[in-house]
C-alpha positions in Angstrom: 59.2 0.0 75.9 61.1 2.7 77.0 61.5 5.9 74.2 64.5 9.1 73.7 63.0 12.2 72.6 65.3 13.6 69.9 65.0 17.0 68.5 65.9 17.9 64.9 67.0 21.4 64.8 67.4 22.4 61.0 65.4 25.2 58.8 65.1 22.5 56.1 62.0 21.2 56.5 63.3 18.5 54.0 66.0 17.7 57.1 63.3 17.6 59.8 60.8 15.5 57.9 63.5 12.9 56.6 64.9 12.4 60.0 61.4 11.6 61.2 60.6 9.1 58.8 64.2 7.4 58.9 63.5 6.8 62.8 59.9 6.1 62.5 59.4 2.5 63.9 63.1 2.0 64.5 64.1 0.7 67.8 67.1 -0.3 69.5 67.8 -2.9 72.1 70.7 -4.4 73.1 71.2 -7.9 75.8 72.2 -5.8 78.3 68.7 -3.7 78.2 65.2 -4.9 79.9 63.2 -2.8 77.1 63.7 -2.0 73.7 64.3 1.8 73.1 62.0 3.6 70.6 62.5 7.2 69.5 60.1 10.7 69.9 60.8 12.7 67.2 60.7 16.6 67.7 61.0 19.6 65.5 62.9 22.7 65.5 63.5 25.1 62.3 65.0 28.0 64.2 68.0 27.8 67.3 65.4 30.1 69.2 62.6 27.5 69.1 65.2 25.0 69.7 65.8 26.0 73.1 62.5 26.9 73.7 61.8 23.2 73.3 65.0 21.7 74.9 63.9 24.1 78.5 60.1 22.1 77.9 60.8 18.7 76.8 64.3 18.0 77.5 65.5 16.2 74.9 67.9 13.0 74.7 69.5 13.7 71.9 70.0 16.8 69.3 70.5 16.9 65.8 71.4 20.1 65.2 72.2 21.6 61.6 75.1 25.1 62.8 73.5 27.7 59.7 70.1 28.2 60.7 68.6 31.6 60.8 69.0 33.6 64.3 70.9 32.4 66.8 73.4 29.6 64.9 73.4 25.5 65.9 76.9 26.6 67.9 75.3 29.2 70.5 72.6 26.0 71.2 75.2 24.0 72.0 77.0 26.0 74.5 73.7 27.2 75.6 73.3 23.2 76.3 76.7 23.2 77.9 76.4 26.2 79.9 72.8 24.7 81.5 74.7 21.5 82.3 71.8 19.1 80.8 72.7 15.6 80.3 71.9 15.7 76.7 73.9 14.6 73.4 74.9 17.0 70.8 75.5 15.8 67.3 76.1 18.5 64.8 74.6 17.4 61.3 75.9 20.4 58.8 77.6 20.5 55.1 79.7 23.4 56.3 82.2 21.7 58.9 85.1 24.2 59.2 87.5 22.5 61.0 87.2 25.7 63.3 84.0 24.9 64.1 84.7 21.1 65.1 87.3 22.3 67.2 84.8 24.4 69.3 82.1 21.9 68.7 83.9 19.3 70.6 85.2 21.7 72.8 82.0 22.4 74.0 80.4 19.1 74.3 79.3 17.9 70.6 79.5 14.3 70.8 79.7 13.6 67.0 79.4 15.3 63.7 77.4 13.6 60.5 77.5 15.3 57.6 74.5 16.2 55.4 73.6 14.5 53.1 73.6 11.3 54.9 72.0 8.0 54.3 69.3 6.1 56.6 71.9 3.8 57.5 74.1 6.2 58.9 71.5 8.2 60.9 70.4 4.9 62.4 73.5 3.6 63.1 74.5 7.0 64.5 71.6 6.8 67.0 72.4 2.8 67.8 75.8 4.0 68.9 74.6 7.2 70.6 71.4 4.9 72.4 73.9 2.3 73.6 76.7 4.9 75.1 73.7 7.2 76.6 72.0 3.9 78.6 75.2 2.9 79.7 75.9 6.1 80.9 72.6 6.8 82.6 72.5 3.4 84.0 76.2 3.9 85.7 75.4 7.1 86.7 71.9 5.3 88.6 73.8 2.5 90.1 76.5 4.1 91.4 74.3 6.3 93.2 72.2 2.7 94.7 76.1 1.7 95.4 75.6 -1.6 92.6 77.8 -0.2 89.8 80.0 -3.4 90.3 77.4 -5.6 90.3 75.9 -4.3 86.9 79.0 -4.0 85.0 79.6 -7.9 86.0 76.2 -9.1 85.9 74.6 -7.5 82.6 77.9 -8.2 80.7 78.2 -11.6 81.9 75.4 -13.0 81.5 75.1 -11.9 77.6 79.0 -12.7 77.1 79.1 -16.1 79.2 75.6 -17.4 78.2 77.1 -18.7 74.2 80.1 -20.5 75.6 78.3 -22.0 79.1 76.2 -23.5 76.8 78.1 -24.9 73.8 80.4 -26.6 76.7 77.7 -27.7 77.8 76.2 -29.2 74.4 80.0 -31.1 74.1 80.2 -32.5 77.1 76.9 -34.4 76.8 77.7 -35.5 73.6 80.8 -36.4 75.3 79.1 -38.3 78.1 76.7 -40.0 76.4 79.4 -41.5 74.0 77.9 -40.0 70.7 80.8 -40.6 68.5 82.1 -43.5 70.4 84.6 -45.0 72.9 87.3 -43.1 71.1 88.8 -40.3 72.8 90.2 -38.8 69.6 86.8 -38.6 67.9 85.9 -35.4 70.4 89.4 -33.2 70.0 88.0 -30.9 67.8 85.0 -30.8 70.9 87.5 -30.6 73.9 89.5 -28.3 71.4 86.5 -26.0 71.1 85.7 -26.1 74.8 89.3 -25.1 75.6 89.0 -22.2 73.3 85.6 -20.9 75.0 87.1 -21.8 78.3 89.9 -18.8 77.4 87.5 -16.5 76.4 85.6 -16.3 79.2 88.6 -16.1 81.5 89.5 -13.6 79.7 86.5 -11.8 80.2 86.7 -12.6 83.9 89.7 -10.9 84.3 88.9 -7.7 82.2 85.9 -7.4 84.7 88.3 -7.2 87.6 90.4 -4.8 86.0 87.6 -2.5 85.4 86.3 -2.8 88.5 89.7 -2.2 90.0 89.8 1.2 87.7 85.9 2.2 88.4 86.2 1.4 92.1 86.9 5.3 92.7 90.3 5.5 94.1 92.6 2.4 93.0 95.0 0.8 94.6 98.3 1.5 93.3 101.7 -0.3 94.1 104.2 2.5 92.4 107.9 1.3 92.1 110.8 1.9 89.7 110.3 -0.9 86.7 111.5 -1.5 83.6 109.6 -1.3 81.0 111.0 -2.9 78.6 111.3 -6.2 81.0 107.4 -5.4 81.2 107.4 -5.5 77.5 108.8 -8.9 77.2 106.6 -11.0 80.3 103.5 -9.3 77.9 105.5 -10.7 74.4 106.5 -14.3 76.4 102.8 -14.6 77.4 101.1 -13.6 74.0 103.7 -15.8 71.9 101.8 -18.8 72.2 98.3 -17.5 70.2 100.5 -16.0 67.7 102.6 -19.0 66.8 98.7 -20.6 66.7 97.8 -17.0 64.5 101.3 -17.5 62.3 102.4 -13.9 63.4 105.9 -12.9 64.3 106.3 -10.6 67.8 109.3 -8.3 67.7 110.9 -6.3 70.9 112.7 -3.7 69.2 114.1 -2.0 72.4 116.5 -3.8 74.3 118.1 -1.4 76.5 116.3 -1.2 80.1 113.3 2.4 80.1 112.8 3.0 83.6 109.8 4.3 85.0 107.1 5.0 88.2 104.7 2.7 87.4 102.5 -0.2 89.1 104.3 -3.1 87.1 100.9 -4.6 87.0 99.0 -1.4 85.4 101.7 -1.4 83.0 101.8 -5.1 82.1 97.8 -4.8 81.0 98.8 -1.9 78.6 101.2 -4.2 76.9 98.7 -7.1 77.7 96.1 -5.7 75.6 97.9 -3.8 73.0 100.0 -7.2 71.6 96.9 -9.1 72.2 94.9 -6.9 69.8 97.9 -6.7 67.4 98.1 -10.7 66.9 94.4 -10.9 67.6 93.6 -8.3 64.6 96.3 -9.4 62.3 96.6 -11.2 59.2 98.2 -14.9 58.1 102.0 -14.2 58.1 101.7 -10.8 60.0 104.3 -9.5 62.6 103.9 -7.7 65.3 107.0 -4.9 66.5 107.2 -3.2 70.2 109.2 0.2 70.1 110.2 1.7 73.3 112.1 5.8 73.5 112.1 7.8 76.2 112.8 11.3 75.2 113.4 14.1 78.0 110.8 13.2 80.3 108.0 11.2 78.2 108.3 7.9 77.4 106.3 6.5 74.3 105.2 2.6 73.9 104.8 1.9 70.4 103.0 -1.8 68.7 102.5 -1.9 65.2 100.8 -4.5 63.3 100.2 -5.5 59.8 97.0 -6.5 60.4 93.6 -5.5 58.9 93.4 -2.0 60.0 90.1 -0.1 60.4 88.4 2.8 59.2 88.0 6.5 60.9 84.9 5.4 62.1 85.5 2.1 63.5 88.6 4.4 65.3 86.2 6.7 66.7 84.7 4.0 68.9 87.6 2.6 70.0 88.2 3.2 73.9 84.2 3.0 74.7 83.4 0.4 76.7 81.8 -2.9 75.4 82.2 -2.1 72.2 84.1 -4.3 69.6 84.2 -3.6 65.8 82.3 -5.8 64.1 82.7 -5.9 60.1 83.3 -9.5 57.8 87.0 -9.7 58.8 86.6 -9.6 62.4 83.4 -11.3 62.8 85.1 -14.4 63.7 87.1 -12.9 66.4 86.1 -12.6 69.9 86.5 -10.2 73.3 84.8 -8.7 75.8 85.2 -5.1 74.2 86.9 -3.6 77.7 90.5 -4.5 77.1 91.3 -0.7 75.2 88.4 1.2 77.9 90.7 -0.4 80.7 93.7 1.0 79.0 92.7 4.1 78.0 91.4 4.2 81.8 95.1 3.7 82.9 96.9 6.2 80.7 94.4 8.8 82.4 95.6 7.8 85.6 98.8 8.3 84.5 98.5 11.9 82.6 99.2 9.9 79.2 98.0 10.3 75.8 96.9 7.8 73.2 97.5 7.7 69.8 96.0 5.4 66.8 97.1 5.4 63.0 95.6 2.5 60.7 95.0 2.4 57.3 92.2 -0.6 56.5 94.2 -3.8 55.1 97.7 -2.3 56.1 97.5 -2.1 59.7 97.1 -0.4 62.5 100.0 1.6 65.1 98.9 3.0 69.0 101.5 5.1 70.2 101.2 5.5 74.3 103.0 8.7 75.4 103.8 8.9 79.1 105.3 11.0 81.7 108.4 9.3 83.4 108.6 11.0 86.5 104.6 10.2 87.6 105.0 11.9 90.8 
């Protein structure tokens, strides 16, 4: 079993001794992982003992309080930035200024929780903070052994392909064998199920060859003058299909052609995966509507829903890769959790910025701001 050291750094000995019993015997794994990952607890009440321990031990993660007598929980931080350790900052205070989360984040925090806070929120904290740390570390290691393709595909596959190989599996025995009969109509809902799974794991498939086109260091790109809004439509022609099946309505507001330098391809996944999470994510009777502007030199791709919306925190994990939000209303729906890393991963390349408004049950809007002239 592997363990993370993570040091508390808070004069409240209340703080410390709460945080230790909270992650006492709580362990993490995920499919993806060989070991489960356990937790070392360690102790700081003062920013000077703090960094007297983090030069010793070298922590995984810190939970660091910003008022503490001395040196304050901000000068450890960019102490920690400044030394270039691979460690994650979370800042756990009751006196978040928005000034100091600006520099916070500026200079490296990864998070802030606010005190007080729950069990449940520390641990699901550190599940999120465990899982983005080994992935990160693991990259980092197999990039360097020259097999960062062959984790990505083989630790996600074989969690993410393992449920449906089997269950198509399962039907097609039954299938075989005759179970329900000579009658080909007794198995639809089995060769419907099999389609579906079938999807899913193409779908997968071809996420894992766009992020390995992305990661692969310096991509291939085929830049030409396209239209965008032509782009828009392919993406709306291809998606309409699951959302007649979803009983949502796709809209193209723009009709007028948006020119741009783009790979028609890099652009066409944008659209891809935006629409696709906009029906996918939707509700019973939803619609979808696709806004295209270009103003001056920035051009801004638009897809609103009226779907379920999500909270800040479910936002906050967004564009990290694997993950998918998982609450009762989505817990039926299914994805590899790359589609937005792969697009966030494009607008980089492109000098773009993402935007995401949703309000939980009224839906949810990502606004894509790029440069027209790309050159």
């Amino acid at each position: 079993m592997a363990s993370y050291k993570v040091l508390v750094v808070d004069d409240e000995m209340g703080i410390r001794m709460g945080t230790r019993r909270i992650l006492q015997n709580f362990k993490v794994d995920y499919p993806f992982m060989d070991e489960h990952i356990e937790y070392i607890v360690l102790e700081a009440p003062t920013g000077e003992e703090a960094i007297e321990i983090i030069d010793r031990e070298m922590p995984d993660i810190i939970l660091l309080d910003n008022k503490l007598p001395g040196i304050q929980g901000i000068e450890v931080l960019e102490y920690v930035k400044k030394k270039l350790y691979d460690i994650v900052v979370v800042m756990i205070t009751s006196y978040a200024s928005l000034e100091l989360a600006v520099k916070a984040t500026r200079d490296g925090a990864y998070d802030f929780i606010p005190k007080p806070f729950t069990p449940q929120e520390l641990r699901s904290s550190l599940e999120n903070i465990t899982k983005q740390l080994f992935l990160k570390r693991m990259t980092q290691k197999m990039n360097k052994e020259g097999r960062l393709i062959r984790f990505q595909f083989l630790s996600v596959l074989s969690h993410e392909l393992k449920a449906p190989i089997n269950a198509i599996e399962g039907y097609l025995k039954i299938m075989h064998e005759k179970q329900f009969g000579d009658n080909i109509t007794s198995y639809k809902d089995m060769i419907d199920r099999s389609l579906e799974r079938i999807s899913g794991m193409r779908s997968l498939i071809m996420d894992l060859l766009d992020l390995t086109k992305i990661e692969s260091g310096k991509p291939v790109q085929h830049m030409q003058s396209v239209d965008i809004t032509k782009i828009a439509g392919i993406s709306l022609d291809t998606m309409r299909p699951y959302a007649i099946q979803k009983d949502v309505d796709i809209y193209l507001n723009t009709k007028e052609p948006v020119m741009m330098e783009a790979d028609p391809k890099e652009i066409e996944i944008i659209f891809n995966n935006l629409i696709s999470n906009a029906v996918k994510y939707n509700k019973q009777g939803g619609r979808v509507d696709i806004f295209i502007h270009k103003d001056n030199n920035k051009i801004r791709l638009q897809v609103a829903d009226s779907g379920i919306g999500m909270t800040e925190e479910e936002k906050s994990t967004l564009f990290q890769d694997f993950v998918r939000i998982k609450n009762p209303k989505t817990k039926h729906i299914t994805g590899s959790g790359l589609g937005l890393s792969i697009l966030k991963k494009i607008v980089e390349m492109y000098h773009g910025d993402i935007d995401v408004e949703s309000i939980p049950d009224q839906g949810t809007t990502f606004t894509i701001t790029l440069p027209a002239d790309n050159s």
